[in-house]
C-alpha positions in Angstrom: 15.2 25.1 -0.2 11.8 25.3 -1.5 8.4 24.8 0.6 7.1 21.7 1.0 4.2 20.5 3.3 4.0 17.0 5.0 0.8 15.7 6.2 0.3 12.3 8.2 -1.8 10.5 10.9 -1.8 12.1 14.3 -1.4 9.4 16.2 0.5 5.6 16.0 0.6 3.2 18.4 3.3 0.3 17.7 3.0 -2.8 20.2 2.2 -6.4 19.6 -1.0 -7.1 20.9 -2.2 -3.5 20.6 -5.1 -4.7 18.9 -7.0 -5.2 21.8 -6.5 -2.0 22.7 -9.1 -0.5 20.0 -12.0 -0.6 23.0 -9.8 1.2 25.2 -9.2 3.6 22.0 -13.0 4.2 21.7 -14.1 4.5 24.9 -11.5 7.2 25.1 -14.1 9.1 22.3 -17.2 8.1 23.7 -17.2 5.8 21.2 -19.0 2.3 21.3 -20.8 0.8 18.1 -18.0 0.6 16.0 -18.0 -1.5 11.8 -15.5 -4.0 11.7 -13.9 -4.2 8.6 -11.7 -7.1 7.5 -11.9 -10.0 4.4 -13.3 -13.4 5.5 -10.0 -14.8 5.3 -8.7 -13.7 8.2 -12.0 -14.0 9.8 -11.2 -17.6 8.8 -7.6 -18.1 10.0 -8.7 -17.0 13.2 -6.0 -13.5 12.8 -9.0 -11.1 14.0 -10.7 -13.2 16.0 -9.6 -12.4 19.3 -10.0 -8.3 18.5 -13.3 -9.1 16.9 -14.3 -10.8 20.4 -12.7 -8.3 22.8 -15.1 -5.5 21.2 -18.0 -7.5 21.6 -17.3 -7.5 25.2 -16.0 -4.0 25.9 -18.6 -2.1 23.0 -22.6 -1.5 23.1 -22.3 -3.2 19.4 -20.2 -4.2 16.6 -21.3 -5.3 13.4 -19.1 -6.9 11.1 -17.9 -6.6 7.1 -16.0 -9.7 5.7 -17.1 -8.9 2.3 -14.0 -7.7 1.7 -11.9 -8.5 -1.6 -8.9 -8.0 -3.8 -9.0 -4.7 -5.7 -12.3 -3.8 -4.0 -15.0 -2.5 -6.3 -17.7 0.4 -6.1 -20.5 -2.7 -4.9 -18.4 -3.9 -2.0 -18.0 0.0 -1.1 -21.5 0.0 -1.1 -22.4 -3.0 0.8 -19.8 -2.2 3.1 -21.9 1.4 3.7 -25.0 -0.7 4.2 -23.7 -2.3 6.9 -22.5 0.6 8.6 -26.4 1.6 8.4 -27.7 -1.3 9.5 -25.8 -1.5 12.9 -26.5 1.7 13.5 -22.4 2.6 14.2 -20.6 5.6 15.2 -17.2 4.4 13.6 -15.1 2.8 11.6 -12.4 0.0 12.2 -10.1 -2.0 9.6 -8.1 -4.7 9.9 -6.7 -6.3 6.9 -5.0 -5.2 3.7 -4.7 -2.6 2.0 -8.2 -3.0 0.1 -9.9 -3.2 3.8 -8.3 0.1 5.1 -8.7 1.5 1.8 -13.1 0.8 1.5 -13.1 1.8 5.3 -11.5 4.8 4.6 -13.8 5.6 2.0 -16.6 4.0 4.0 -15.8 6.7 6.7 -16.2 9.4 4.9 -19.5 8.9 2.8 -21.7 7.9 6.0 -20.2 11.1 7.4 -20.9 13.6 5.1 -23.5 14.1 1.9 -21.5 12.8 -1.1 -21.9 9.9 -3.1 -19.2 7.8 -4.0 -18.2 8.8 -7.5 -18.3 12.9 -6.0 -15.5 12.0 -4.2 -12.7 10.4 -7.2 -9.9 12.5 -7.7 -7.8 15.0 -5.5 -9.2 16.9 -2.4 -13.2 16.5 -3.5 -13.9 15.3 -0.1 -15.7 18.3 1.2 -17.1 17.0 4.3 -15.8 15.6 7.9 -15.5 12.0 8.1 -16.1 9.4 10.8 -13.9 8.3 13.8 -11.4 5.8 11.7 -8.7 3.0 12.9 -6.6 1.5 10.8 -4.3 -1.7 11.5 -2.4 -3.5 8.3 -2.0 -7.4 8.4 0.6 -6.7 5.7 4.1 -4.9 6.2 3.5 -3.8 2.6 0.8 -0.8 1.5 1.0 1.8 3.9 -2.5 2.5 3.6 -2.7 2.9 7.2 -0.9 6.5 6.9 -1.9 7.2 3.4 -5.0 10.0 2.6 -5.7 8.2 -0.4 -7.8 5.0 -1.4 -8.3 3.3 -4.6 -11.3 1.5 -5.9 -12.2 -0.5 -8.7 -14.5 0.9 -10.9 -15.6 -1.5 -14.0 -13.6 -4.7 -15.1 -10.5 -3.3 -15.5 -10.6 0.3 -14.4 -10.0 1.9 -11.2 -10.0 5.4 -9.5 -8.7 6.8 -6.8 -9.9 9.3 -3.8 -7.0 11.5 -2.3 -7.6 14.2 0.4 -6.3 14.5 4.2 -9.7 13.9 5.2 -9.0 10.2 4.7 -5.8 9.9 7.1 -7.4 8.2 10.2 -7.4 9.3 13.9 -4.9 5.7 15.2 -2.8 3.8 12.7 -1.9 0.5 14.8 1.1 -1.6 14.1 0.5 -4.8 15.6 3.2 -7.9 14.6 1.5 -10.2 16.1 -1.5 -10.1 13.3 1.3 -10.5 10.9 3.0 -13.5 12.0 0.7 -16.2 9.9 1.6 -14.4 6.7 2.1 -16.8 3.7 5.9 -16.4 1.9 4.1 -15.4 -1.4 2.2 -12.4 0.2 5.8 -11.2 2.4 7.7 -10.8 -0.3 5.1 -9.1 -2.4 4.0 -6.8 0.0 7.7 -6.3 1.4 8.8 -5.8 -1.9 5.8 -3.4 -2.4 6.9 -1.1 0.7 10.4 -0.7 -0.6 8.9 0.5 -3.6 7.4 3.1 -2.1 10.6 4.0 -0.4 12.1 4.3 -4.0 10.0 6.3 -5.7 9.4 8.7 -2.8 13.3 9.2 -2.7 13.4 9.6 -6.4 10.3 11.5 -6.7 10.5 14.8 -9.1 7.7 16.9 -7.7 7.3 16.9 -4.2 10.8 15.2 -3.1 11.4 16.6 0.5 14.4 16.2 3.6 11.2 14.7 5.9 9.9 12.2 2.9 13.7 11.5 2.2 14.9 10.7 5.7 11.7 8.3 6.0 12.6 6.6 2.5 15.8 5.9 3.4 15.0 4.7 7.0 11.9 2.5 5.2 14.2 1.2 2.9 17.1 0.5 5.3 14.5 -1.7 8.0 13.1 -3.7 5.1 16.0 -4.6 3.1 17.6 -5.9 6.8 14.4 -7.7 7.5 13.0 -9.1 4.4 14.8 -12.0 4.1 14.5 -12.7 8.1 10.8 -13.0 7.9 10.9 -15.1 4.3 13.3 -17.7 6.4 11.9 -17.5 9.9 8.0 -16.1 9.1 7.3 -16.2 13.8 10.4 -13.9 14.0 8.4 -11.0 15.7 11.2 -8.9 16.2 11.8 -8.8 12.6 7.7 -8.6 11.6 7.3 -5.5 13.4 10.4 -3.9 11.9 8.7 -4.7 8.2 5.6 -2.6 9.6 7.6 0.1 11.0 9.4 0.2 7.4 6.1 -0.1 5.6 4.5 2.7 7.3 7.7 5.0 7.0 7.5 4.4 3.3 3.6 5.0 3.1 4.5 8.5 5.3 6.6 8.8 2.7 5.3 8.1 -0.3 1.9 10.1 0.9 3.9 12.9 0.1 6.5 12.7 -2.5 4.3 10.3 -5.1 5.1 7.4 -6.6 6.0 7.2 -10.0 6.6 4.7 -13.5 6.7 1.5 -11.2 3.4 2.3 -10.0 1.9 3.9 -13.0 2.8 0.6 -15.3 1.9 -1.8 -12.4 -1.7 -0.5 -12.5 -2.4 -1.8 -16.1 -1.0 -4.9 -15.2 -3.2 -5.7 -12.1 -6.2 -4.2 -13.4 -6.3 -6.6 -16.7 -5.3 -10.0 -15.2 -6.1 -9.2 -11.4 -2.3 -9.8 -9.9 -1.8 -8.7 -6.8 -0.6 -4.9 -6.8 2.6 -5.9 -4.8 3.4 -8.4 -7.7 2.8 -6.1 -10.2 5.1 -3.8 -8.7 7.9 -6.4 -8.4 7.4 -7.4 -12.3 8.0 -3.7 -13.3 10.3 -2.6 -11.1 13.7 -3.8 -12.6 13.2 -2.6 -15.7 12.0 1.3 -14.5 15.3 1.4 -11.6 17.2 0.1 -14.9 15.6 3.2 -17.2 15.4 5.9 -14.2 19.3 5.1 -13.6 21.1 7.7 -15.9 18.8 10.1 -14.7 19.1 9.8 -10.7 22.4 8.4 -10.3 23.2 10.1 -7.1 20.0 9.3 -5.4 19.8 5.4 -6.6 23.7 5.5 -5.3 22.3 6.8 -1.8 19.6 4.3 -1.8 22.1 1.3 -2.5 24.3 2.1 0.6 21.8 1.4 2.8 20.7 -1.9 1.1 22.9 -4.6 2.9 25.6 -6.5 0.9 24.8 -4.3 -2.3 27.8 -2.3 -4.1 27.1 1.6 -3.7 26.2 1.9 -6.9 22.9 2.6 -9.1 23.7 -0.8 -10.4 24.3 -1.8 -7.0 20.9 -1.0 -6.7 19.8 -2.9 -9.4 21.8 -6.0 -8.5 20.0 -6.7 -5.4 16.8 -6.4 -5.9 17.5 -9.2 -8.9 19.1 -11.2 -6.0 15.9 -10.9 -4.0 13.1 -11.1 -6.4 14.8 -14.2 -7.4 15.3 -15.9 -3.8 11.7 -15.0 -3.1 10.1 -17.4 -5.5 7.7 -14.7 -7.4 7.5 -14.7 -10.6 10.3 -12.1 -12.5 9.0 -11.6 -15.5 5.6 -10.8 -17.6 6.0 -14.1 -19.1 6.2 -16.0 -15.9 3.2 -14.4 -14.7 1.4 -16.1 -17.8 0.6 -12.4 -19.7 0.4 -12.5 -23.2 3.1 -10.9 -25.5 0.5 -9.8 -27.9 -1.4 -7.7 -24.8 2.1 -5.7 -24.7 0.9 -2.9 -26.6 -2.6 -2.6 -25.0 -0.9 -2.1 -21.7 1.6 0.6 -22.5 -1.7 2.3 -24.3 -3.8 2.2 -20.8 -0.1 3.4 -18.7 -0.3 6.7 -20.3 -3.7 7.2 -18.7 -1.6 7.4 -15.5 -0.3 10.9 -15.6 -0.3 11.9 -12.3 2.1 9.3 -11.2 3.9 9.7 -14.5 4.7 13.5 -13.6 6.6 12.2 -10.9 8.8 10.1 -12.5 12.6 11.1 -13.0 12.3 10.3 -17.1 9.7 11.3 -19.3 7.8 7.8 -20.0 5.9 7.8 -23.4 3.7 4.9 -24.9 7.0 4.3 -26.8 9.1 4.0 -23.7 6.6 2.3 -21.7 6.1 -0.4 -24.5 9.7 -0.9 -24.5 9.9 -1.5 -20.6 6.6 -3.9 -20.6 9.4 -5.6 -23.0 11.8 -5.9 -20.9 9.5 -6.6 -18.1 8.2 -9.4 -20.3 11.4 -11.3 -21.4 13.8 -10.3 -18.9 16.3 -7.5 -17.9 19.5 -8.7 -17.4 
């Protein structure tokens, strides 16, 4: 065997209702002025509410940052900074997406240390300590919560990312009952999202390993059983929390054994016409499992037979995610998702600036290739 290492958050607490344990959480640090961070959506639905108001009881302060937005960009970063000046706060708390966990992360680590935002792109340039950070999803979908990396928007349709260890937080909470309210659109994207993860970790080339492989297939095992559950019968906690155990297994996993073509031609696609990242995953995932088939046959056979009702088979495979990308009600193709046929070429040209997920992949993909799986992505794959 070669040597691997595996790195994840040193503490998870999975409970619904453990939200409201976050004073408790930092009062245990002799912490008490912590930034909220969340979107204003859920400020609006009333999700974070009852956290928001618990903290204002049990903390000195808390100042809160609903600026939050899809994709966030290097100005929300910033004005998510300036509130952490402005209150005057000792820590950092998201709750939300993936693009609040991910700013808070990143948030974390520049009011803790000397660098400047753009200092810290790429992998393992975060030179100094962070912040105390919490992180609780509101999706069953990113993983962010147990992932050192971050990725922010950088002009209209670029983006770049910050990986390093420094980012994993001190608590990752999984809490069902903030996921209850969850529209049917945003389940299945994000569900589908999490499975992705679970995929490409399995079937990644470089860092592949027995801990990221037994947390693949056990990610990929809870969400296929649950998905459908929580698209029929959304106030099904039971099932909720065992999307959010999945999706965190597959971020564990994922963290370490990288993602690979699904995520590399997905990126292109969200950055140009601003679709949601689980989406774009969905929209280029049956064409990549149909490519990356003759090359990991075993390992897409392995993945099938714990996918229930699906043949043990890389086509197996295949077969159900059709089944469930079509009984979900997303769009399944390019086309559907109104992108122009003509842009085709354009966003196999910007993929191949996505070599470091590329590498990972278990085929080469070229600008050839890639055009010819936007293609199929486009028109259909069956």
């Amino acid at each position: 065997m070669n040597g691997f290492s595996f790195q994840s958050v040193k503490t998870t607490l999975v409970q619904s209702g453990a939200v409201l344990q976050l004073s408790n959480l930092l009062s245990e640090r002799g912490l008490s002025r912590p930034l909220f961070v969340t979107d204003a959506v859920l400020i609006e639905l009333g999700v974070v509410t009852p956290a928001i108001n618990h903290l204002r009881d049990a903390c000195e302060s808390i100042s809160v940052f609903d600026g939050i937005e899809p994709d966030p960009s290097e100005r929300v970063v910033g004005d998510c900074l300036k509130a952490f000046s402005a209150g005057t706060c000792d820590s950092v708390i998201a709750v939300g997406g993936g693009s609040s966990m991910d700013v808070a992360k990143v948030v974390s680590v520049l009011a803790g240390g000397n660098q400047s935002l753009p200092d810290i792109y790429g992998v393992g340039m975060v030179s100094g300590p962070r912040l105390p950070l919490f992180l609780v999803p509101t999706t069953a979908g990113t993983g962010s919560e147990v992932t050192p990396v971050a990725i922010i928007t950088t002009g209209e349709t670029t983006k770049a990312g910050v990986s390093s260890p420094v980012l994993l937080p001190d608590v990752a909470i999984l809490d069902a009952s903030l996921t209850m309210g969850l529209p049917r659109g945003i389940t299945a994207m994000t569900g589908i999202d999490a499975m992705v993860h679970a995929i490409e970790a399995y079937t990644s080339k470089i860092k592949k390993n027995p801990i990221s492989d037994m947390l693949a297939l056990r990610a990929l095992k809870l969400l296929s059983e649950n998905i459908r559950t929580v698209l029929h019968s959304p106030q099904d906690e039971a099932a909720r929390e065992a999307m959010l155990l999945g999706s965190m297994f597959a971020g564990q996993a994922f963290a370490n054994a990288p993602v690979g073509a699904v995520h590399a031609l997905a990126y292109p696609v969200g950055g140009h016409y601003h679709i949601p990242h689980g989406l774009s995953n969905s929209l280029m995932l049956p064409p990549v499992l149909k490519f990356n088939a003759e090359a990991c046959p075993d390992l897409y056979t392995e993945l099938a037979t714990v996918l229930p009702g699906a043949e043990p088979s890389p086509a197996g495979l295949i077969a159900w995610f059709q089944r469930l990308i079509d009984e979900s009600g997303l769009p399944a193709t390019l086309a559907q998702a109104d992108i122009p046929e003509s842009d085709l070429p354009m966003l196999a040209s910007d993929a191949m600036f996505q070599q470091r997920l590329l590498v990972n992949n278990p085929r080469e993909v070229n600008e050839v290739i890639a055009l010819q799986l936007y293609r199929e992505a486009w028109s259909g794959w069956a």
